[in-house]
C-alpha positions in Angstrom: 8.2 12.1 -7.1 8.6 12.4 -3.3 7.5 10.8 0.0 8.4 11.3 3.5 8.8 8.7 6.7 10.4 7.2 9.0 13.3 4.9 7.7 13.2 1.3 8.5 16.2 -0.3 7.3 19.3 -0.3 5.8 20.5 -2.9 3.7 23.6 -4.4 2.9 25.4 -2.2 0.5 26.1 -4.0 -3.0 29.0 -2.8 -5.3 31.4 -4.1 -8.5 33.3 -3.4 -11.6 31.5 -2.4 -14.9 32.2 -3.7 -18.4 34.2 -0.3 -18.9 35.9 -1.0 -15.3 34.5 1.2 -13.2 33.5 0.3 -10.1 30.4 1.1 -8.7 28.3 0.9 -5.1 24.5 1.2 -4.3 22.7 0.9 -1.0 18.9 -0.2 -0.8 17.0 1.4 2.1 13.2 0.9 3.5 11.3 3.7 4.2 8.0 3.5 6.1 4.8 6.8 5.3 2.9 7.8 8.2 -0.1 7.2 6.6 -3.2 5.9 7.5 -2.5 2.8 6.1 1.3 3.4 6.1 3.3 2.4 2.9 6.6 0.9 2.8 9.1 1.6 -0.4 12.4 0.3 -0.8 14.6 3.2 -2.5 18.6 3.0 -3.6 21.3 5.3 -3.8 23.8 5.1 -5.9 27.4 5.7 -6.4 29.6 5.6 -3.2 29.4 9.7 -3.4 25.9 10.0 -2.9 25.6 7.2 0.0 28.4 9.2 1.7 27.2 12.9 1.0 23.0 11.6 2.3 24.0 9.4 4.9 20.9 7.6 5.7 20.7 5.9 9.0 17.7 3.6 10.7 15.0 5.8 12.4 15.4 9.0 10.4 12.6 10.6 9.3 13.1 11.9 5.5 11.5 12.6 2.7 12.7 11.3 -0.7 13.2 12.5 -4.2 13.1 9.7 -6.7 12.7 8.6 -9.8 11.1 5.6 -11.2 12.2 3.2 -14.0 11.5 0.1 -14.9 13.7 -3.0 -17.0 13.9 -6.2 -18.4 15.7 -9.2 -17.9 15.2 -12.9 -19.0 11.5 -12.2 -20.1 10.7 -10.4 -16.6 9.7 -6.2 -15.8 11.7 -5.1 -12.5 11.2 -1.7 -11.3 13.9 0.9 -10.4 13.3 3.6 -7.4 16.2 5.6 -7.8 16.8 8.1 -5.0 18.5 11.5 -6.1 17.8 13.8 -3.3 16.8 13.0 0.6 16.7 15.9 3.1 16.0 15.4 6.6 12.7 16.4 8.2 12.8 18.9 10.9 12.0 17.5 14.0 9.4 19.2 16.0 9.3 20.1 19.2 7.6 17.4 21.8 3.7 17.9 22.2 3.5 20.7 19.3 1.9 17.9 17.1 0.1 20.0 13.9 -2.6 18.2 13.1 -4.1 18.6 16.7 -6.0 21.8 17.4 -5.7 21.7 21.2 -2.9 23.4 23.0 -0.4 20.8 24.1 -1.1 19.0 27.9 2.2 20.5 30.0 0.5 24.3 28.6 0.7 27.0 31.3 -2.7 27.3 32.6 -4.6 30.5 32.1 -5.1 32.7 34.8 -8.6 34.4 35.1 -8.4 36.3 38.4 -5.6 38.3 37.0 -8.1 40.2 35.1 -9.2 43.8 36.0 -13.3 43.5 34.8 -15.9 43.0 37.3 -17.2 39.9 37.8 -21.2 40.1 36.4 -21.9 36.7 37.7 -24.8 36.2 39.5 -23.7 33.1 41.6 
C-alpha cells in the first residue's frame, strides 16, 4: 500500500534488547494526505539502518510504502503500519500547480500587436 503527504511529526525514537539479544530501534512518524478531508497515519520504521538510510524529517512531503499487520496482546487487536520504502516527492516549481488549468499569475503576457495579419475589426 502507499500514500503521500506532508509529514507532521516525528516521534521519539524507541529501541531495546530482544530475547535473543539483539538490539533493536523503531521510529513512529505522522504523516498528513492532502486530501479533501486530509487523513492522518502514523507509520514506523524499523531497525536503526532503515531510520538512518530514509531519514525522515518534519515538513517533508513523501509518499509511503507500507504494510499492514495486526496483533494481539492481553485479549486486545493492535495494528501494525510498517513502513519499508519512503521516497521523497519532487517538489514543484512555485505557481505550476497541476490541477489548475490556468497559466500561473507572474505568466508573461501575450503580445497581440506583434502579429503581421490585418486587423478586420470594424471598431
Amino acid at each position: 500500500m502507499e500514500l503521500t503527504g506532508k509529514v507532521i511529526a516525528v516521534l521519539e525514537p524507541r529501541g531495546g534488547v530482544s530475547k535473543t539479544g539483539n538490539e533493536w530501534k523503531v521510529q513512529e512518524y505522522v504523516i498528513e494526505t492532502h486530501d479533501q478531508y486530509p487523513r492522518k497515519m502514523c507509520f514506523d520504521i524499523f531497525g536503526a539502518d532503515k531510520i538512518e538510510q530514509f531519514n525522515v524529517q518534519i515538513g517533508e512531503e513523501i509518499t509511503v510504502s507500507f504494510d499492514v499487520d495486526a496483533r494481539e496482546w492481553n485479549g486486545r487487536w493492535f495494528n501494525s503500519i510498517r513502513a519499508w520504502k519512503v521516497e521523497r516527492v519532487a517538489a514543484q516549481p512555485a505557481g505550476m500547480d497541476q490541477s489548475s488549468p490556468f497559466p500561473p499569475l507572474n505568466a508573461a503576457p501575450v503580445d497581440f500587436a506583434s502579429t503581421d495579419e490585418k486587423d478586420d475589426l470594424p471598431f
